[in-house]
N, C-alpha and C positions, 0 to 999 in steps of 0.2 A: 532550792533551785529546781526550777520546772526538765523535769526529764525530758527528752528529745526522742521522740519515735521516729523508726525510719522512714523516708520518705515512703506515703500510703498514692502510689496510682496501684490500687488494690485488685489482689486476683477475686478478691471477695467481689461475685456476683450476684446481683441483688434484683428479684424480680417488683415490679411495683407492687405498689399498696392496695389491695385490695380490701376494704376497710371492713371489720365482723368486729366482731368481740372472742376473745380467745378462754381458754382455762381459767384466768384468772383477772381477766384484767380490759384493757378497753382499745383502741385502735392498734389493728394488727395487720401483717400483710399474709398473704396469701399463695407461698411459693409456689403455682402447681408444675413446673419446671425448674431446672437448675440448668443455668448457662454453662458453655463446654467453653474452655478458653482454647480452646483444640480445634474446634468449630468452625465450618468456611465463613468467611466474615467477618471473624471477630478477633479482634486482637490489642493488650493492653499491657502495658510492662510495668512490673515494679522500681524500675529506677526510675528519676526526671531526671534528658536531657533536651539538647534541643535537636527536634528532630523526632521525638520522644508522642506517640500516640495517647492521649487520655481517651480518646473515643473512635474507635473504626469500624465503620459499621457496610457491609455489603447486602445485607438483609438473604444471604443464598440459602442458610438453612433455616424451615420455618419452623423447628422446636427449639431452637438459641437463637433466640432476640430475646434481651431482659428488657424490654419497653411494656409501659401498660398505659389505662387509660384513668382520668378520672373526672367525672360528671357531674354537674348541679344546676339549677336553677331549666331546667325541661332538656339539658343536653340526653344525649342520645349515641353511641356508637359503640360499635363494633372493631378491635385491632386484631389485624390477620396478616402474616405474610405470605407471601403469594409470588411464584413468577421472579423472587429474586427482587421484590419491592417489600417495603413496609408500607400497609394499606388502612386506614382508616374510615371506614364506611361509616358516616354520620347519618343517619335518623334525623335526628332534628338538631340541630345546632346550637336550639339553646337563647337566652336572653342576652347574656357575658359574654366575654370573649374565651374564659375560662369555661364553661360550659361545657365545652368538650376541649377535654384536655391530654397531650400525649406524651409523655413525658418517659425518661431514664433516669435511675438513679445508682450509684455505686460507683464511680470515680470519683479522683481527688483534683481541688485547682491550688496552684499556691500566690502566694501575695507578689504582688512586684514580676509575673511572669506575664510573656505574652504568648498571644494563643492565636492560632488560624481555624476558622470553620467553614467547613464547606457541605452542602449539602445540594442535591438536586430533589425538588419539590413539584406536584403540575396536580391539577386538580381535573373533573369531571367537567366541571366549568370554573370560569376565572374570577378570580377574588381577592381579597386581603386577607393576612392572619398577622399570628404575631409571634415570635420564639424569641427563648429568652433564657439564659440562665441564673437560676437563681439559689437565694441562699433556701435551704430544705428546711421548714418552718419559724418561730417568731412571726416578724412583720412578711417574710416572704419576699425580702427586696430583691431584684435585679441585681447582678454581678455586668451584668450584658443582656442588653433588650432591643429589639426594634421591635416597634409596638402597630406600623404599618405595611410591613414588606407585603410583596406582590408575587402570586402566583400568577402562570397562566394554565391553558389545556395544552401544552407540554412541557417536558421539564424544562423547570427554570432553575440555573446555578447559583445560588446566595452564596456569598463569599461574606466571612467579616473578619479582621484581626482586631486585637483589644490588648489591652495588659489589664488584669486583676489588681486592682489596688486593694480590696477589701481584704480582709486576715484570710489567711491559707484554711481553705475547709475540706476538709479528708469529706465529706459524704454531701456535693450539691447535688439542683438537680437539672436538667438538661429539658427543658418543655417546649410545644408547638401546641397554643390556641386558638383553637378553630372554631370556637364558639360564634355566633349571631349572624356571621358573614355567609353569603352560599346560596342563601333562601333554603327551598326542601331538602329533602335526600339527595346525598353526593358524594363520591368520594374524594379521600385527597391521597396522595402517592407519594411518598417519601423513598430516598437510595442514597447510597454511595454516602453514607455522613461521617464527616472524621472531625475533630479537634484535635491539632497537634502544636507540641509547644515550638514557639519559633525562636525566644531566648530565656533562659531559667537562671542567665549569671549571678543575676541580684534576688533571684527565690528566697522565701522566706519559709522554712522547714516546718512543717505541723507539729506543733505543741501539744504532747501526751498529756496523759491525766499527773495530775498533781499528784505525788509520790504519797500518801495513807501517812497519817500519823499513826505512828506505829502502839504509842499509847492511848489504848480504846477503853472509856468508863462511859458512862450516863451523863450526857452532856448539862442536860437540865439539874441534875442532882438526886439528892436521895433527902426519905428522912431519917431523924436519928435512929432511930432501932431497925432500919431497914436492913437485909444482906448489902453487901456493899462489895465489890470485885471490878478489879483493872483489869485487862488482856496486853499483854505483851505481845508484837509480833516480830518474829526472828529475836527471842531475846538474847543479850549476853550479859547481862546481870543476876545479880541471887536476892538483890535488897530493890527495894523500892521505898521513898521516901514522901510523903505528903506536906506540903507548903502551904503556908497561908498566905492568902495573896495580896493580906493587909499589911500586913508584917512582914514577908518574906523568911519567915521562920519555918526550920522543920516541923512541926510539930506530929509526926508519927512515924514512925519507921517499920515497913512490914517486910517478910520474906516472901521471894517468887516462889512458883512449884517448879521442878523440873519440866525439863520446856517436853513438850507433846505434841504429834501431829494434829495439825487441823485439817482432814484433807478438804474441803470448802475451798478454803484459802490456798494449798498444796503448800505450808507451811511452817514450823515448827513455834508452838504460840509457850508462854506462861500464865500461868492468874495470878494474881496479887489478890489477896481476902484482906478488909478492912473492914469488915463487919461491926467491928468492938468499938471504934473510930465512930462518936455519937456527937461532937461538941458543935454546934451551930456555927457555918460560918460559910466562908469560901475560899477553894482551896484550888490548886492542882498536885496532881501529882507528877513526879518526876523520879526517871532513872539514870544513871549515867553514862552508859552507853546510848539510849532511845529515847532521851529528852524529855521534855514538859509533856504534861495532855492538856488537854482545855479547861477550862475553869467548871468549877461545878459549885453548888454549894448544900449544905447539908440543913433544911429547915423543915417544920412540921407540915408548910402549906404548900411547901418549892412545886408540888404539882396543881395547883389548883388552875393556875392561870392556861397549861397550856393543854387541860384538860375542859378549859371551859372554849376557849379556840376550836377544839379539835370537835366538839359539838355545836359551834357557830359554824363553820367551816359548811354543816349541812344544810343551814339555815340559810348559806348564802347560793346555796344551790336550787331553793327554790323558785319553780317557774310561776307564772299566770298571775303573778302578783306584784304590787312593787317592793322592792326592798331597799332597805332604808340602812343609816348609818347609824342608827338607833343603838346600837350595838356596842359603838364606838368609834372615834374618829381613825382608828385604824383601817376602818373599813370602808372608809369615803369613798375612795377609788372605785370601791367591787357594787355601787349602787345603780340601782335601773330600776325603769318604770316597771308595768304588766306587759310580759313577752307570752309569746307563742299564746293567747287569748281566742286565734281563731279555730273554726270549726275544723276537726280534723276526716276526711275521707278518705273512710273505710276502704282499705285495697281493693281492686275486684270490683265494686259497687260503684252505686252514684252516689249515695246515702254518704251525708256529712254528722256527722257528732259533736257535740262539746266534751273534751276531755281536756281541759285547762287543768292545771294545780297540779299537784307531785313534785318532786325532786330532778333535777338537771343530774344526770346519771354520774357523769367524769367530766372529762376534757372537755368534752359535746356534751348538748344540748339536746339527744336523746333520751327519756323516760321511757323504761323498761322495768315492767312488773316482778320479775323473776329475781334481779339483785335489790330491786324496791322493799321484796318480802324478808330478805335479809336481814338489811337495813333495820327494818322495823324490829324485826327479832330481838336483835345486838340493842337496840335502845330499851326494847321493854324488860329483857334480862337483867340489863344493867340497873333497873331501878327497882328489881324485885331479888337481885344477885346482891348486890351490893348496897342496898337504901339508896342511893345517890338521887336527891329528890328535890334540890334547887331549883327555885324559881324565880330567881330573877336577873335573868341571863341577857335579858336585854331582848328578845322575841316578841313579838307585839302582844303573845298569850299571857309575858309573867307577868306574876302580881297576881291571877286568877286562882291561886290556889291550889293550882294540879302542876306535877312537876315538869319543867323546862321540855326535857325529852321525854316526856309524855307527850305534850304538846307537839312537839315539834314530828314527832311518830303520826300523831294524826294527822297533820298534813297530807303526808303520804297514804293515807290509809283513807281519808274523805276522796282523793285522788281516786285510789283503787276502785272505787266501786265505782265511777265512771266507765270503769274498763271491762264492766264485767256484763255481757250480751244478754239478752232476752233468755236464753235457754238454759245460766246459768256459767257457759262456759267464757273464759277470761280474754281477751286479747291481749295479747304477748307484748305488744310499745305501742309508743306512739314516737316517729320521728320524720324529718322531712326524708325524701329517696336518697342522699346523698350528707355526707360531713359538712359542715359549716367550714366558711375559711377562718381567720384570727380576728373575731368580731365579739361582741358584745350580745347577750341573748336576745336582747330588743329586736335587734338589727337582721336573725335570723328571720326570714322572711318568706322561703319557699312554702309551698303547700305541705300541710303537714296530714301522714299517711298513717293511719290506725291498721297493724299489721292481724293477721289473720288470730282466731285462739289456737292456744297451746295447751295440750294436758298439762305440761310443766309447771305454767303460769299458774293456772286453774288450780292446780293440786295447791301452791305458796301461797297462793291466795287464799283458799281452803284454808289454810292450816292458819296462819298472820291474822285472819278473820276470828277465828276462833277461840286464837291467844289473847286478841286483844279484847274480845266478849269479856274475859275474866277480869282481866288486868284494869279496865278501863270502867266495871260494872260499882265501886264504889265509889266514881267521880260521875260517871253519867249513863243511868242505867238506859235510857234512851238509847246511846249510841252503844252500847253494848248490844241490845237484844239488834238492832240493825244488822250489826259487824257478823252477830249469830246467824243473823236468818240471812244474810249473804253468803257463808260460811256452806252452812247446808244446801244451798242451791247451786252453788260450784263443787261443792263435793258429790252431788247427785248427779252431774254432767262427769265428774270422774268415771263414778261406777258405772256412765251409761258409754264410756269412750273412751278410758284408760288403756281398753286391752286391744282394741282398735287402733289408738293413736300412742305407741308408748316412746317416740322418740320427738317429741316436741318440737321445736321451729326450725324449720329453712328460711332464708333469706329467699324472695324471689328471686328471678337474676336482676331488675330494676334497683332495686334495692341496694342499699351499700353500707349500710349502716350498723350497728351491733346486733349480732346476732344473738350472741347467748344460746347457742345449742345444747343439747342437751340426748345423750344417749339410750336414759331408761328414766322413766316419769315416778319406779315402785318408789324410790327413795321420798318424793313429795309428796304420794299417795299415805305412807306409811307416817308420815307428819302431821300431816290433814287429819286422818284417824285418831293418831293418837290427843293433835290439839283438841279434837270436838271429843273425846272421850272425858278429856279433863272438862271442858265446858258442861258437858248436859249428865255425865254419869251414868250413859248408854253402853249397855255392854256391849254390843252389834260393830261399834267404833273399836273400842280393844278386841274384838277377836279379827278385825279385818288390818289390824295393825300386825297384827301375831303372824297370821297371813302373810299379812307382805315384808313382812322381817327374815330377816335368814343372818347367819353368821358371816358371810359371805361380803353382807352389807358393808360399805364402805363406810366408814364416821366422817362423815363431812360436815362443814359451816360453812360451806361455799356455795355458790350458787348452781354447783352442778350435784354435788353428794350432800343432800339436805339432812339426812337420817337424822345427823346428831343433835338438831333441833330436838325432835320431837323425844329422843331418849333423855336427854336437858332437862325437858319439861317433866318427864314423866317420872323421874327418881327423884325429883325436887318435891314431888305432890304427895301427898297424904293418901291421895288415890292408889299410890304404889301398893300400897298393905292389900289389897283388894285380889293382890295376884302376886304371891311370896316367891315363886318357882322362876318367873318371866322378870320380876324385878332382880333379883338374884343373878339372875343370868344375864342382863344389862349390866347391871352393877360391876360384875365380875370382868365380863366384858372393857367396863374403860379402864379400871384401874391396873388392868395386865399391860393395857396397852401404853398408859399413864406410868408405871415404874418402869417400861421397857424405853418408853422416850426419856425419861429422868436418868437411865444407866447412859445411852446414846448422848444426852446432852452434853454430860461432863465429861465423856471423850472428846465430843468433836472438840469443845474452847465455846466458849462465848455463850455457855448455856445452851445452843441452838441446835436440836437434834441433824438438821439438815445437811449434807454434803452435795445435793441437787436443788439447783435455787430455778422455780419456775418463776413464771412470768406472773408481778404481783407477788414475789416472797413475803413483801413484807403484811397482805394477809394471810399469808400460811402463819406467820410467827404469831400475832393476835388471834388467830384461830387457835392455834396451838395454847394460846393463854387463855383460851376459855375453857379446853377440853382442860387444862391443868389446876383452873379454879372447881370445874366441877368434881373433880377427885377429891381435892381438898372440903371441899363442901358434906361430899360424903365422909368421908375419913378422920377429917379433924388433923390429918397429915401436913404440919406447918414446909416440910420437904415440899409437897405438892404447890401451894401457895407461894415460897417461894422462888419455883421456876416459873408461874405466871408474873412473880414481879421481872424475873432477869429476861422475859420476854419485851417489856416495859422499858428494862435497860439496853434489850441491841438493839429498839426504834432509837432510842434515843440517845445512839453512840456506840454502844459497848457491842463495835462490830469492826471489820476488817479493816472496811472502806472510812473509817474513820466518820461517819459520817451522822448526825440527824436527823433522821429521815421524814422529819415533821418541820416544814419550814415555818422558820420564823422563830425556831427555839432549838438553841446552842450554839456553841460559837461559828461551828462549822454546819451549820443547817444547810439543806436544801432550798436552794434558792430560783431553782429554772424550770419549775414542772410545766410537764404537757398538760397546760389548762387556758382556756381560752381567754376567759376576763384574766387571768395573770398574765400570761401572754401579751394581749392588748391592751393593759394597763402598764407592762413592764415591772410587774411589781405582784411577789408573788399572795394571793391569800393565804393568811398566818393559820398556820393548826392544819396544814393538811398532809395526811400521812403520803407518799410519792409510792409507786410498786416496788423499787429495792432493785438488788441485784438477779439478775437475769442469768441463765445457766446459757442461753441459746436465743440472744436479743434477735429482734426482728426487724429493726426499722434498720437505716440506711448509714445513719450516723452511730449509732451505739456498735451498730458491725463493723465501722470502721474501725473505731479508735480503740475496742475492748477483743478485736481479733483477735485469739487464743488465750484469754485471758481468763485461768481459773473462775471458775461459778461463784466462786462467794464473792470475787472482786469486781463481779462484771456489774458494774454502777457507775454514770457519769451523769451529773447534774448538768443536764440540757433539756431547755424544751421541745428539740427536736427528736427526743429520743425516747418517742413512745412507745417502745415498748417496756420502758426503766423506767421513766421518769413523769408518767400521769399520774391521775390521782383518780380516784373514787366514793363515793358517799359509804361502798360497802366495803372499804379499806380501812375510811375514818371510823365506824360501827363499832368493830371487836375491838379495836385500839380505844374508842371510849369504856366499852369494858372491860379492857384489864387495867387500864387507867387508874379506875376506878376504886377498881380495888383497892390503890394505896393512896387513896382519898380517906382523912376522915370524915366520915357523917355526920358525927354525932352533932356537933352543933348547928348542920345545913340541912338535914332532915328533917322531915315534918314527923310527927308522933308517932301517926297511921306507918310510914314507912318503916319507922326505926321497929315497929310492931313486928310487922312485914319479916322481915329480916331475922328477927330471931324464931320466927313460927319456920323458916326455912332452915334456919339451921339445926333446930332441932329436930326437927324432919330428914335431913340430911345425915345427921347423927346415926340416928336410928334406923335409917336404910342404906 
């Protein structure tokens, strides 16, 4: 039975979208205000009646208006309040009528209620626009439109009453487009705006989140000799029972642990271990107090399939080319010709470029070098971490010989050197000024803006160049010595402008698109070094790594703390013996910090060191399963390896939220990410990991319905709710390599790899 939240006309004040890329993840807003609900002008109650304000707006104070703007296709404007108005100064208007767009978000409407709005409007000169309220992303339909009203040069009164028939939505949005209409620069004047309900008898109550199955395992399954562990939450059992779901028979019967906090959850959780539990089959588990969990099943291959997804998943994020169903008719839907093919101009410049090909970053249809180089990392690891060397994945490359995600690594990496300038240094994206709406990549059409260089970029690039010189030199020494001598021409622009430029990209203010900031560039630099030290066996490259390393260094896998790359590489290599004292001291370095998240894990519940869920948890937890495969690598420590599988197991269930967090796989998968072909298909692509649960969501609709709702729980499968619920190519990455890991090879690797593989781990042994 769907739990009932109190009616949300929410004091949660929500400044708009201002669209960057954040810590971890991809469409973000930008509060640089917090509205005062104390404030002259503004006022909104938590109950609905009639009579009851959803929106009152006098515009008196000009730092509490939560209104913003948002632009595409050549729009242009400025929002200011002023004088006890809300003022929008257009520039240019734009080709759309969306173009310049003004919009509110943070109130709730509900179904079957009716509403009065009033507003007074007057422009600089007289025109049409269009206001409208709508639902806050998917199709973006209208609740309430008029697609012609009329200003004049003074205020004019729009009046309209409506009833909502659509489902009750805790987070629309309230919009005035002003785009094409005006001719040049103009402004337009907005006051006095109110929405107030006029009858609420027959409302229809916002429907909370589905209440968590409270029995959480690996939805997808296990194999037989894997670790194996249920989570209870709120348990009041001691026994737990495993059923087969052919037979309806018990067939295993285990004991809880005493129940423990999880403070994530603010909880009290149990485990169930079924470790010893090896017979092939499928099963649920059940307790009796907290009921069934979802089906699972326990076989040798049960990961293969949604391990080969979660590496299609990148394949279909490919731009500048077509892409085909080649793959499978699962993927009919997500097919399009060659997009974004045109010439991209250089910010600043008149100068146009061809920088076609690369990767479609997340949601949008943005290419950005800096989680590009991730990406690539996470692929090339995986095939030299784990053998995993298939090749016939359905990509137009298999069959050639070299493995799947090799291939599909180069992609992105024939992309990169497009982006890298005459003098060496990188340019940071390429995307058009502004977000795409819920379209098709084809269909994105604006001018597309090649963003200025970044040391950041330059340094990942540096470094991804470098790795892939080695990795890719016994399939095509050709395109290795390339990869090299690009490699050192971007690291030569480090050393000529590291110490000049050490905090990588702003957004101009034109611009609105992901930013990918970045506060200190040593971590990239230190990657770069250490990549080309393995490449050429230059000592100059290790002592300027030694240089820019400190203790201090953050272990990152992410696209802002890069470090951990290049310490990765560097304790995996044979090269390590060369410098006993500095390998040592890496070494010692993860596995401190490796036993210390392994004590941490097993309190929190669910494996998951975490009690703070940022934006994108769910690559903190895949990152975390790399840092915990590389311990194991060294150590031979099966403790280690098996917190990278139970990382494997909270993607894919064995977490609060009950949830899959890889759609398309387990009962209760995610099904509504922030992505645009899912979106506009209705239908989401299968294998893509979503960001997870959010400590401090951002968008309009997760702040509604997950207001004060513990960190570990804050997850709701919408695609409105991007700050939870998009996806990423450098999400999908480390999730293929801990995947991976409980992949067998043996029979899918080619010779050369499965070689591979054990020259690492004897290396690994040993160091």
């Amino acid at each position: 039975m769907k739990k009932i939240v109190a009616l949300l006309l929410s004091l949660c004040m929500l400044l708009g979208l201002c669209a960057c890329k954040n810590g971890d993840g991809a469409e973000t807003s930008d509060p640089t205000a917090v509205a005062d609900p104390n404030a002259p002008g503004f006022r909104e109650t938590a109950e609905l009646f009639d009579g009851a304000y959803a929106l009152d707006y006098t515009f008196e104070d000009p730092n509490n208006f939560p209104w913003s703007v948002y632009t595409e296709s050549g729009g242009k404007v400025q929002l200011v309040c002023e004088n006890g108005t809300m003022v929008a100064k257009i520039e240019d208007p734009g080709l759309v009528k969306h173009a310049v767009q003004v919009y509110h978000d943070g109130f709730s409407m509900y179904q079957n209620t009716e509403y009065q709005v009033d507003f007074d409007i007057w422009g600089d000169v007289e025109r049409d626009f269009e206001w409208r309220i709508q639902i806050n992303g998917g199709d973006y339909h209208a609740y309430y439109v008029e697609e012609a009203a009329h200003m004049g040069t003074e205020p004019t009164h729009i009046t309209a009453v409506f009833t909502m028939y659509d489902a009750s939505d805790p987070a629309p949005r309230f919009a005035f487009n002003l785009g094409v209409e005006g001719g040049g620069p103009h402004n337009v004047y907005i006051d006095n705006l109110t929405m107030q309900v006029l009858n609420s008898s027959n409302a229809v109550a916002i429907e909370g989140l589905e209440p968590a199955n409270p029995v959480a395992l690996n939805q997808v399954g296990y194999r037989p000799d894997d670790p194996k562990s249920v989570f209870i939450d709120d348990p009041k059992d001691s026994k737990f029972d495993i059923i087969d779901v052919t037979t309806g028979e018990v067939v295993y019967t285990g004991d809880l642990s005493e129940p423990f906090k999880c403070r994530g959850a603010n909880s009290n959780v149990a485990e169930g271990i079924f470790t010893d539990f090896n017979v092939p089959g499928t099963y649920i588990v059940r307790t009796e107090s907290s009921g069934d969990s979802y089906e699972f099943v326990i076989a040798e291959d049960v990961y293969d399939e949604v391990l080969r997804a979660a590496i299609l998943m990148i394949y279909t994020q490919r731009c500048g080319c077509e892409v085909t169903d080649d793959i499978g008719d699962e993927y009919s839907l997500y097919v399009h010709p060659e997009c974004h093919t045109g010439e991209a101009l250089i910010y600043g410049t008149d100068t146009k470029i061809d920088v076609s090909g690369g990767w479609h970053d997340a949601g949008d249809y943005g290419r950005y070098v800096v989680p590009g180089a991730k990406t690539i990392a996470d692929l090339i690891m995986t095939y030299e971490d784990t053998g995993y060397a298939v090749d016939d994945l359905g990509i137009p490359e298999s069959g050639n010989g070299i493995p799947d995600i090799l291939d599909e690594a180069r992609y992105e990496l024939e992309w990169m050197f497009k982006m890298q300038a005459a003098d060496g240094g990188v340019y940071h994206k390429v995307t058009c000024a502004n977000f795409p709406g819920t379209v098709m990549p084809q269909e994105e059409t604006d001018q597309l803006l090649v963003m200025p260089v970044s040391t950041t970029a330059t340094g990942d690039f540096a470094a991804v160049m470098a790795k892939a010189s080695v990795t890719y030199r016994e399939f095509d020494e050709e395109f290795a010595d390339k990869c090299l001598e690009a490699s050192k021409k971007a690291y030569a622009y480090m050393e000529a402008n590291a110490d000049a430029d050490k905090t990588g990209f702003k957004n101009p203010s034109d611009v609105a698109t992901g930013e990918y900031p970045d506060a200190s560039n040593k971590d990239e630099f230190f990657w770069a070094a250490i990549e080309l030290y393995l490449a050429t066996g230059e000592q100059k490259y290790l002592d300027k790594a030694k240089e820019k390393y400190n203790s201090n260094m953050e272990l990152g896998l992410g696209w802002i703390e890069m470090g951990l790359y290049g310490i990765h590489s560097y304790l995996l290599s044979d090269m390590s013996s060369n410098d006993p004292a500095f390998t040592e001291e890496l070494k010692t370095r993860i596995l401190d910090e490796v036993s210390l998240d392994l004590i941490v894990a097993k309190r929190e519940g669910y494996y998951n060191k975490m009690a703070v869920f940022p934006w994108g948890s769910n690559l903190t937890i895949s990152n975390n399963g790399i840092l915990y495969y590389l311990a194991y690598l060294l150590t031979d420590n099966t403790e280690y390896r098996d917190l990278t599988y139970y990382q494997v197991d909270y993607i894919l269930g064995m977490n609060v939220c009950g949830y899959s967090f890889v759609t398309g796989f387990g009962d209760n998968a995610a099904m509504y990410p922030h992505h645009r072909p899912s979106q506009a298909q209705g239908v989401a692509v299968p294998g893509m990991v979503v960001g997870g649960p959010n400590g401090k969501p951002e968008d309009p609709y997760a702040m509604s319905v997950l207001y004060d709702m513990p960190a570990a729980r804050c997850y709701v499968d919408n695609d409105t709710a991007y700050s939870i619920n998009e996806v990423a190519i450098y999400w999908n990455s480390p999730f293929v390599y801990i995947l991976s890991t409980k992949v067998d090879v043996e029979d899918e690797a080619t010779e050369e790899g499965e070689l591979e593989v054990l020259e690492e781990e004897e290396i690994a042994v040993e160091y």
